[in-house]
N, C-alpha and C positions, 0 to 999 in steps of 0.2 A: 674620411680624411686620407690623401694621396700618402704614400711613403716612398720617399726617393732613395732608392739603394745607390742610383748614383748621378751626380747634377752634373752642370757643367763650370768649367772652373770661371770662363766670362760667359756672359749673354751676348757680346757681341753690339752692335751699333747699325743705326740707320745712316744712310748719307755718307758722298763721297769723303775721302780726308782732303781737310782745306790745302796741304800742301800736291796732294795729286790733282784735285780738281784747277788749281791754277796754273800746276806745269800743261795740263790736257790744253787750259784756254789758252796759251800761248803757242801752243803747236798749234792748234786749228786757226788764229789770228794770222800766223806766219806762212800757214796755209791759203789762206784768204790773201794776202796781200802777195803773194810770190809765186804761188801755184805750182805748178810741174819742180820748179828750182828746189822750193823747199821738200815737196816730197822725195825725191831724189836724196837730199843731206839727210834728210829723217831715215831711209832705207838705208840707205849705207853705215850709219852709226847707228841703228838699234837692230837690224837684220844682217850687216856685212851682203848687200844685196845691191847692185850696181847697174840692174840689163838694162841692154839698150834699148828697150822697149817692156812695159810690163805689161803688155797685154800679150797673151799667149797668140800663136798664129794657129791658124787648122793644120800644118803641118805639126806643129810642136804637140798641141792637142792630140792627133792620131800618135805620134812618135809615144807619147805618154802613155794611150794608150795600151801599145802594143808590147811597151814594157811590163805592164798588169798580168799578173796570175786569171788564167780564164777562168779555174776556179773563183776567184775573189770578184772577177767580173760578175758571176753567176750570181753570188752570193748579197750582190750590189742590187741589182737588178732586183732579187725576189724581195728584198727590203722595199725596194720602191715601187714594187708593185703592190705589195700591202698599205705603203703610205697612200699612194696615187688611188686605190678603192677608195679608202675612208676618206681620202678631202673629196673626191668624187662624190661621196654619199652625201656629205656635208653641203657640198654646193649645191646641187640638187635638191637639198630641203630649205632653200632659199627662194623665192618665188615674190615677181613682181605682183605689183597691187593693184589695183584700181577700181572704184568705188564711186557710185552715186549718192553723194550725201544728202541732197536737195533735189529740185528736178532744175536740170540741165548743169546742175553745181558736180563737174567730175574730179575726185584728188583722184592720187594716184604715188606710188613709188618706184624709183627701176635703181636697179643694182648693177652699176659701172665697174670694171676693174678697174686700178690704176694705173698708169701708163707704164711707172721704172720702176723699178725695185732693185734696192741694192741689196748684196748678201753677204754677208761675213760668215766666213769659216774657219775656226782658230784652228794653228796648227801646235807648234811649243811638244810639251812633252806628249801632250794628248790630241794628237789631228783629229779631227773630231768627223770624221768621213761623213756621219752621221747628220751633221750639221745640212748638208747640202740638200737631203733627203727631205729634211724638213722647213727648208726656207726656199731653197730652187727651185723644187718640185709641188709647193704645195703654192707657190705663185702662180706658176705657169698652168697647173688644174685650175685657179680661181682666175683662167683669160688676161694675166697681163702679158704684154708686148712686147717686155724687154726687160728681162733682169740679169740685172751685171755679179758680177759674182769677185772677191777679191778673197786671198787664203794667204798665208806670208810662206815665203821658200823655209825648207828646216833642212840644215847643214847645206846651204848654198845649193842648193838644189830644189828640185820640183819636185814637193810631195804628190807621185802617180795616183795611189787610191783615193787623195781628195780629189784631185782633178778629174779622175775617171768619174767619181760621182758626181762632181760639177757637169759634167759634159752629160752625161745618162741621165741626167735630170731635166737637162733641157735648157741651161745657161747659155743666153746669147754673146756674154764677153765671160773672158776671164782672165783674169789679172792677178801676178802674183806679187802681192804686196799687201803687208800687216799692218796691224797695230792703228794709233790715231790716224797714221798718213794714210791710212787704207778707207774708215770710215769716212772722214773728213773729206777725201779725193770724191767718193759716189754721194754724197751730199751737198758740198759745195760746187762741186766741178772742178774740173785741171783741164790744162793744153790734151793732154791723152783722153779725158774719160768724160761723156757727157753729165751733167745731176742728175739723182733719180729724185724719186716721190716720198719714197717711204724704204727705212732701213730696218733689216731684222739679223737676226744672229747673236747668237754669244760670244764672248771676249773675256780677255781678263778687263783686271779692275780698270783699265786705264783706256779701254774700248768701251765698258760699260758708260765710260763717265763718260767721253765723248758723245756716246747715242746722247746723251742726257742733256748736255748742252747742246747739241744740233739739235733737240725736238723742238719744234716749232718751227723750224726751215722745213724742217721733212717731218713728215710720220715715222713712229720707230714701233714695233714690236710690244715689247714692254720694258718696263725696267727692270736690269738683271744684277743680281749679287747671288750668294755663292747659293751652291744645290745643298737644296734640302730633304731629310726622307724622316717620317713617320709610319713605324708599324705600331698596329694597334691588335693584340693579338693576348689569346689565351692559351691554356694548356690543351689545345689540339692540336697544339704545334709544336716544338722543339727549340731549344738555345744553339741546334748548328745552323739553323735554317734561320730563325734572327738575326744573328749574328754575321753569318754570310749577308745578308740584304743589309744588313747597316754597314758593314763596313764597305759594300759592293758601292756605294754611293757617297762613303766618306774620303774614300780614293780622291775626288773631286779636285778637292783642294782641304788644307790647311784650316777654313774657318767653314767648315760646313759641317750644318748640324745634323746630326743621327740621333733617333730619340725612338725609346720602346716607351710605349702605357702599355700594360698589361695590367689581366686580372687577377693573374699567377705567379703569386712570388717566387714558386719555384723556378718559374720560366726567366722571370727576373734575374735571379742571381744566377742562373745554369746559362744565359746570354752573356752576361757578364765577363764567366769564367772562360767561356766559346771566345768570344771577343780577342781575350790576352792572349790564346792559344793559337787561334789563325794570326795574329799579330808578328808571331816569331817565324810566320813562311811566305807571309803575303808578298808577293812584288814588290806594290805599292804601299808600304806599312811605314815606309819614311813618312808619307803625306798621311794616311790613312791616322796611324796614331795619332799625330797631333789636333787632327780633326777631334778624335773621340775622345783624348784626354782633356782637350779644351770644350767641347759643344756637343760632344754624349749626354747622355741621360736616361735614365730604365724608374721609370716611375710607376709603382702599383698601385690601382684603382679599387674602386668598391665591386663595381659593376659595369655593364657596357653603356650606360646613362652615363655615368660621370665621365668615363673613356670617350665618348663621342662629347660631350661637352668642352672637357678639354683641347681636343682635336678639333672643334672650330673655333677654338679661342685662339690655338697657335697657327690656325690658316697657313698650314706648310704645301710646301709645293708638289712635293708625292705623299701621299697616304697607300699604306699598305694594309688593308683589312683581313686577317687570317685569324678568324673566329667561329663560333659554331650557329653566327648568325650574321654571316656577310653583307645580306639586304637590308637589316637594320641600318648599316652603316650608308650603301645607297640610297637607301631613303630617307635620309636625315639627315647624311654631310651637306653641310651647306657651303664652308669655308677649304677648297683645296684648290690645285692645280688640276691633278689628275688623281685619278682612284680607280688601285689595286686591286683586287677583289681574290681570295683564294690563296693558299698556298701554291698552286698551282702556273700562277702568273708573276710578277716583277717589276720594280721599278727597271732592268733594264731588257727588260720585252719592249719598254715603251721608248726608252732612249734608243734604241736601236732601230726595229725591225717591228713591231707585232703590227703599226698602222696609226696609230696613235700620234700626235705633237708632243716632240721632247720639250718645247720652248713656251714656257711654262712660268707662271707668277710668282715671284719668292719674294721674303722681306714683309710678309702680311701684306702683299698687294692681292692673293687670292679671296679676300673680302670684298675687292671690288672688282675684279675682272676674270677672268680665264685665260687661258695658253693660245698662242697661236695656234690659226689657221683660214681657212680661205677668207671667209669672211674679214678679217685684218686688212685683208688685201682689195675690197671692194668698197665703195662709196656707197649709201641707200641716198638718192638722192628726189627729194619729189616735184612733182608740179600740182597746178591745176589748171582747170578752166572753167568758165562759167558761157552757155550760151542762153540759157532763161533768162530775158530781161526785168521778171518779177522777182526772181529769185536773188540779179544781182542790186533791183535796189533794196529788198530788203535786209539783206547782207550789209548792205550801206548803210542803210538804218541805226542798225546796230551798231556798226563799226564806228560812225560817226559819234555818237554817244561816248563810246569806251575811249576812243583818241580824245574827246575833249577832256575825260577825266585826268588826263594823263600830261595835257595843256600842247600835245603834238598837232598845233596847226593845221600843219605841211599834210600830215595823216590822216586829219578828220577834211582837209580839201580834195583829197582822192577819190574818198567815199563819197562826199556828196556833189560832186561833179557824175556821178553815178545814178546816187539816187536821183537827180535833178532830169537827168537823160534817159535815166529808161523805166521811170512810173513810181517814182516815190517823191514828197517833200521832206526834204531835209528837216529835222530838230534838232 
C-alpha cells in the first residue's frame, strides 16, 4: 500500500477552459477573414509590437547576430550539434520499403518530408532559445524545404539569442510575432507569410489551444499542456539531488506537476524538507512553489514493481530513474515521454542540449504517442504495382468477393473488369 507524505492539493484538468478556447476561436476567425489587418491590431494590443514588416531581413538577421556574446554563439552551436547527431541517427534508421509480395505483385513505401513547417518559439519570461533547436533543426535534418519560424518581440525588442538559434538552425523566414496571431498567420496564411503543412512548438495556454483548433488544416506536433517530471528513485540518492530535479522543472509554470515515488521514506521526507529549503533562494520560487504546493507529491512505494506500475499508470512526460536498478526501468517503461536513466543525467540535459527532443507528450497522451522528432516531419507513403497478369486476376478474384460482401458495386466492377482481362472469371 503507497503512503503519500505529501499529495497534491488539485489534480488538475484535461481540456482547454471553455472561455479561453472561444476567445483563441474568435481570433483565428478574425484571422481568417482580415488577414494581415487583424494580425497587426492582435500585435499591437497584446505585444505593444507595431513593425513595418515582421519578417526579419538578412541585414537585421546578421545585425542580431553580431549583437550575441560569441561565447553564447558557441554554446548554441554545440547544443545543436548534439541535437542535429541524434535526428541524424533517427532518420537514418528510417528506410524505404519494397517487397514482392506475389510474383510481379510489388508494394512498397517511401518516406517524403513535408514541404513547410511552421515554428513557434515562446518568448515571455522564458525565451525558450531551446525551442528552435528542437523544431528548426530537427526539420530541416528530416529534408524539409521550408520552415518559417515566428518568436514574439520581449520589451519591444528583438530577442538576439532566439533569433541567433532560429538562424544557426537553419530557419528559412523569421518573423517576429507571438502568441495566436503568430500560429494562426503560418497556418492559415496572411498578405506577409505563405501556410505551411504542419505546426510544432510550445506556447502558453492560448498557443497551445490554437494548435488544437488549427489541427486538421495543418498537422501539429502534439498536444501540449503544462511540463511534467517524475523521479522514481531510492536511497542511492539523496533529498538535494530530488529535490533540485523537481523543482528544476516545476519552474515551468504554476500548474505543473512534480512527483517523487520512492522506496525510501527517508528519501521522502528529507526531499520534502530539501524542497522548502531551496524554496527561500530559488529565483524562480514565485512560479516554482505554487507548482509544488499545488501538483507536488512524494509518495512511497513497496518496491520497484509497484514504482514502475504506477509510473505507467501516470504516463508523465519526463521520468527520472535513479535507482540501484536503472534497466529494470528501460526495460519495462512503457508509458513516458522521455527517460532519465542515472543520477548522473536530467530532465534538463534533455530540455537543453544533451541531443534528445524537449517536445514531448503530456496530459497522459505518452500512452499513445512519443515526443517529437523527424519522423513528425515525414510522410510514409506507399504504392504499388502489379505486372503478372495471373497474379492480377487472381487478386481480383478475391477482391471481387470481399467488395460484394460489403454491397460496393463500383469496387467489385474494378476487380472484375481485371479478372475478365487478364485470365480469370469473375464470381
Amino acid at each position: 500500500m503507497a503512503d503519500i507524505l505529501k499529495d497534491a492539493s488539485t489534480k488538475g484538468g484535461h481540456g482547454a477552459d471553455l472561455e479561453l478556447a472561444e476567445r483563441v476561436r474568435s481570433l483565428i476567425a478574425d484571422i481568417e477573414a482580415r488577414g494581415e489587418a487583424a494580425v497587426r491590431e492582435m500585435s499591437k494590443n497584446f505585444d505593444s509590437w507595431e513593425p513595418e514588416q515582421f519578417r526579419l531581413t538578412e541585414d537585421q538577421i546578421q545585425e542580431t547576430l553580431d549583437r550575441v556574446d560569441p561565447g553564447t554563439i558557441g554554446d548554441i552551436e554545440f547544443a545543436q550539434s548534439q541535437i542535429r547527431k541524434f535526428a541524424q541517427a533517427q532518420l537514418d534508421s528510417l528506410h524505404d520499403v519494397e517487397v514482392e509480395t506475389l510474383p510481379g505483385v510489388t508494394l512498397g513505401h517511401k518516406n517524403i518530408p513535408v514541404s513547410a513547417v511552421g515554428a513557434y518559439v515562446p518568448g515571455g519570461r522564458y525565451p525558450m532559445v531551446a525551442s528552435a533547436h528542437m523544431s528548426v533543426l530537427t526539420a530541416k535534418v528530416a529534408g524539409v524545404a521550408r520552415v518559417a519560424t515566428c518568436t514574439p518581440p520581449i520589451g519591444g525588442g528583438i530577442p538576439a539569442e532566439t533569433v541567433a538559434a532560429m538562424h544557426l538552425a537553419g530557419a528559412d523566414e523569421i518573423y517576429l510575432l507571438g502568441g495566436v496571431q503568430a500560429v494562426a498567420s503560418m497556418a492559415l496564411g496572411t498578405e506577409f507569410l505563405e501556410p505551411v503543412d504542419v505546426l510544432v512548438g510550445p506556447g502558453n495556454a492560448f498557443v497551445a489551444e490554437a494548435k488544437r483548433q488549427l489541427y486538421g488544416r495543418v498537422g501539429i506536433d502534439l498536444p501540449a499542456g503544462p511540463t511534467e517530471t517524475l523521479l522514481l528513485a531510492d536511497d542511492t540518492v539523496d533529498g538535494e539531488i530530488c529535490a533540485t530535479d523537481l523543482l528544476g522543472q516545476a519552474e515551468h509554470g504554476p500548474t505543473s506537476p512534480a512527483v517523487l515515488i520512492t522506496t525510501s521514506r527517508q528519501l521522502g521526507l528529507d526531499t520534502i524538507a530539501e524542497v522548502e529549503r531551496q524554496l527561500e533562494t530559488l529565483p524562480t520560487a514565485d512560479i516554482a512553489s505554487v507548482a509544488w504546493a499545488d501538483y507536488g507529491r512524494v509518495i512511497v512505494v513497496e518496491d520497484n514493481n509497484e514504482m514502475l506500475g504506477m509510473a505507467n499508470e501516470l504516463a508523465f512526460e519526463h521520468v527520472q530513474a535513479m535507482t540501484d536498478d536503472d534497466d529494470f526501468f528501460l526495460a519495462n517503461m512503457v508509458n513516458y515521454g522521455a527517460l532519465f536513466l542515472g543520477p548522473m543525467t536530467n530532465v534538463s540535459y534533455g530540455d537543453k542540449v544533451i541531443g534528445t527532443n524537449h517536445t514531448l507528450p503530456t496530459q497522459g497522451a505518452a500512452r499513445y504517442t512519443g515526443g517529437l522528432w523527424v519522423g513528425k516531419f515525414i510522410k510514409t507513403v506507399t504504392y504499388q504495382r502489379v505486372i503478372d497478369r495471373a497474379s492480377s486476376a487472381m487478386i481480383g478474384e478475391y477482391c471481387s468477393r470481399l467488395c460484394a460482401i460489403e454491397n460496393f458495386a463500383g469496387h467489385q466492377a474494378q476487380a472484375d473488369i481485371r479478372v475478365k482481362r487478364y485470365g480469370g472469371v469473375a464470381r
